[in-house]
C-alpha positions in Angstrom: 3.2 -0.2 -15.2 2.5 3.6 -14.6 3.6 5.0 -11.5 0.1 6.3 -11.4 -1.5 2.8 -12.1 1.1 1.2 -8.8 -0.3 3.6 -6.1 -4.2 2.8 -6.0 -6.2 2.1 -2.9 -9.3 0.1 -3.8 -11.1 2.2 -7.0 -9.8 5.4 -5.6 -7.5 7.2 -8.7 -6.1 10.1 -7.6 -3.8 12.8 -9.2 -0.3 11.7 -9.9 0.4 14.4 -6.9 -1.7 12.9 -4.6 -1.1 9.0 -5.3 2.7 10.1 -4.1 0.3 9.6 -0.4 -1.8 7.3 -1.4 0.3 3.6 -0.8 3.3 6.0 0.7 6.5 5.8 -1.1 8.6 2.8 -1.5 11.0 2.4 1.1 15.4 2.0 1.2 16.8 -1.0 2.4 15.4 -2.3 5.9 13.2 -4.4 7.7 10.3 -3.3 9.8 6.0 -3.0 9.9 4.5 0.1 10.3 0.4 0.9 10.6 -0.3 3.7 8.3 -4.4 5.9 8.6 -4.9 7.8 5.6 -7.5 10.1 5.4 -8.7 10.7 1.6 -11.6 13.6 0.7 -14.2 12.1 3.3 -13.3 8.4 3.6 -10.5 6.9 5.5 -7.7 4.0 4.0 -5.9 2.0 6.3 -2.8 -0.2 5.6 -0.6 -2.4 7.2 3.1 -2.2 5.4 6.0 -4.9 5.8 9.5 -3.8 4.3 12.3 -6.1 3.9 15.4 -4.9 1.8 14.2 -4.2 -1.9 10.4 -5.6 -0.6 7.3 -4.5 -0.2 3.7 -5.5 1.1 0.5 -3.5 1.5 -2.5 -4.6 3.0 -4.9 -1.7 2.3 -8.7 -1.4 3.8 -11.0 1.0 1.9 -14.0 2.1 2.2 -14.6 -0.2 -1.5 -13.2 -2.9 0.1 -9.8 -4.9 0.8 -6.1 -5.3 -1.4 -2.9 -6.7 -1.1 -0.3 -5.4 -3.1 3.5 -6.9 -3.1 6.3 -4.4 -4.4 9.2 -6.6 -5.3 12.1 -4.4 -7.1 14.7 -7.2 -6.8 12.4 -8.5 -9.9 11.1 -5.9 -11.1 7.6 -6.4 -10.9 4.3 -5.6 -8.7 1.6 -8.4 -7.7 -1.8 -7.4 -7.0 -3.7 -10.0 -5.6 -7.4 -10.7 -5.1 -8.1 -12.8 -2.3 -11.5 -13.4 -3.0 -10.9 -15.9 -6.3 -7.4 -16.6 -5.9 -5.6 -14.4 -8.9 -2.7 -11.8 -9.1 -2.2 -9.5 -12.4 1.8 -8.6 -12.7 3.0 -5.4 -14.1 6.3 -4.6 -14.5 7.8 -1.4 -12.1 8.9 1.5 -14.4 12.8 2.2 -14.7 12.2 5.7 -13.4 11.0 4.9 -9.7 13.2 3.7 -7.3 13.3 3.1 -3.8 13.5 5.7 -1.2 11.0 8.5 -0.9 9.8 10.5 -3.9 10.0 13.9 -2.4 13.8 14.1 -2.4 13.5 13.2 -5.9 11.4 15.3 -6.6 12.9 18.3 -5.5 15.8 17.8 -7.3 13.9 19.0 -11.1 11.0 20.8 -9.5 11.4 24.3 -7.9 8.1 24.1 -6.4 9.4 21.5 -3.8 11.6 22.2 -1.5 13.6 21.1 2.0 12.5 23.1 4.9 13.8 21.9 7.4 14.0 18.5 9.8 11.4 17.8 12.5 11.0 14.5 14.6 8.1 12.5 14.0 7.6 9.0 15.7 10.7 9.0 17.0 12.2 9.4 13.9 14.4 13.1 12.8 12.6 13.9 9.1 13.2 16.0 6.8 10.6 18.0 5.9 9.3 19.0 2.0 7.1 22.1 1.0 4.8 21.7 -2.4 4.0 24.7 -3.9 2.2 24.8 -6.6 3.2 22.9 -10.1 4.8 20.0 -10.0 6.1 17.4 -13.0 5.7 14.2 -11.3 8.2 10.9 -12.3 5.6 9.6 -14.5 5.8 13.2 -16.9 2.8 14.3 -15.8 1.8 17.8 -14.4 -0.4 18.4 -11.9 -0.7 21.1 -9.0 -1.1 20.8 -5.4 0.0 22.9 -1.9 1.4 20.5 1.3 4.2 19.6 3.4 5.6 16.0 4.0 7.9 14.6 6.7 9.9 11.8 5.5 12.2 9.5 7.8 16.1 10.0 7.1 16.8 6.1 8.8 13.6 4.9 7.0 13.3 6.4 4.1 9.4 6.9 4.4 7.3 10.0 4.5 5.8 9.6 8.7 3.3 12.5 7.8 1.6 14.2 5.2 -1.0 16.8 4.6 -1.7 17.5 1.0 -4.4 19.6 -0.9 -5.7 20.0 -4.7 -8.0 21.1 -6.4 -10.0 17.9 -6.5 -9.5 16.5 -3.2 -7.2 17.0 0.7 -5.5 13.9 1.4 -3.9 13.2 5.3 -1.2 10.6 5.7 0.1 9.6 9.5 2.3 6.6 10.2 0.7 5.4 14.0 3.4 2.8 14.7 6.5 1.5 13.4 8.5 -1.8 14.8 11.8 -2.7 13.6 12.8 -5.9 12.6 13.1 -9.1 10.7 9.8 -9.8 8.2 9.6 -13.5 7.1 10.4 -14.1 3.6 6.8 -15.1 2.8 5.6 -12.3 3.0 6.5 -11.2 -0.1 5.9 -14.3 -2.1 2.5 -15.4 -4.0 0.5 -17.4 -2.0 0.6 -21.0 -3.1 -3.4 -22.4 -5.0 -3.0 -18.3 -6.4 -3.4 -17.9 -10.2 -2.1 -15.3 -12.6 -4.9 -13.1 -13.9 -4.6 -11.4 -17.5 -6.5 -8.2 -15.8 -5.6 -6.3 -12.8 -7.4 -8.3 -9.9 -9.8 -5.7 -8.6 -10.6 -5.7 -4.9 -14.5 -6.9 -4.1 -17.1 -4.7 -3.8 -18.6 -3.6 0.0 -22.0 -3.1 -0.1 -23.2 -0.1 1.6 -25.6 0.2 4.3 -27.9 2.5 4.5 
């Protein structure tokens, strides 16, 4: 699986920039929830993320409707579930992403990010990342944006974002963060699920006019 293809929030498909925002990064080793707004072109995303050591889980709300998706890296594999029919596709995670934040990755083979500086966000001291322009992104491709991020040096997580392209302005804020154990279930299929051969799409919210 793409690192592209991982960070999708209901049908939005954003730039390979941008979907750096989109589910946040993957985190370093700890345990603790955190409530996450995004604000993407005119709609807003929320999601509720659990961490536990090498283990992820994202409840996301879109405006096209509801997904879980569990991150686990100790097998190497994503899980997106549809809780609608009961199903889960699994890809496999790329060799190339890893835990921790992807800006201080990136900056180390694009001169168009850079460190900036350290700010407290939360609570938490962050340091904080320019984009400027190109950028080659972990999947190899290129895209271009302008922003800053603020990512968590205990954490590991970008607390704030505020990114622009051409094609759309995305705005990522971390509203709470507790510390602490996560059950172990979390990050395990749901018993009565089975395994899709397609990527189990979130359902469809019908609009009101």
């Amino acid at each position: 699986m793409k690192l592209a293809t991982i960070r999708k929030a209901g049908r939005y498909v954003l730039s390979s920039v941008v979907l750096v925002f989109v589910l946040g990064t993957l985190a370093s080793a700890a345990e603790f929830k955190a409530d996450i707004v995004q604000k993407v072109g005119g709609d807003t995303i929320y999601q509720k993320l659990f961490v536990k050591n090498d283990m992820e889980r994202n409840e996301i709300s879109a405006p096209t409707g509801k997904q879980l998706i569990i991150v686990r890296f100790d097998k190497r594999v994503v899980w997106v579930l549809n809780q609608t029919n009961k199903t889960y596709a699994e890809t496999p995670i790329s060799p190339k992403v890893r835990m921790g934040s992807l800006w201080p990755q990136l900056a180390k083979f694009n001169k168009s990010v850079k460190k900036v500086g350290t700010e407290t966000v939360k609570g938490y001291v962050c340091d904080k990342y320019r984009l400027n322009g190109a950028i080659k992104t972990l999947d190899g491709k290129s895209s271009s944006a302008n922003g800053m991020s603020w990512v968590s040096q205990k954490l590991n997580r970008d607390m704030k974002a505020d990114m622009s392209t051409n094609a759309v302005k995305v705005i990522v804020e971390v509203q709470s963060v507790k510390e602490g154990k996560q059950p172990d279930s979390l990050f395990e299929i749901p018993k009565g699920y089975k395994k899709a051969s397609v990527p189990a799409a979130p359902p469809a919210t019908p609009k009101h006019k």
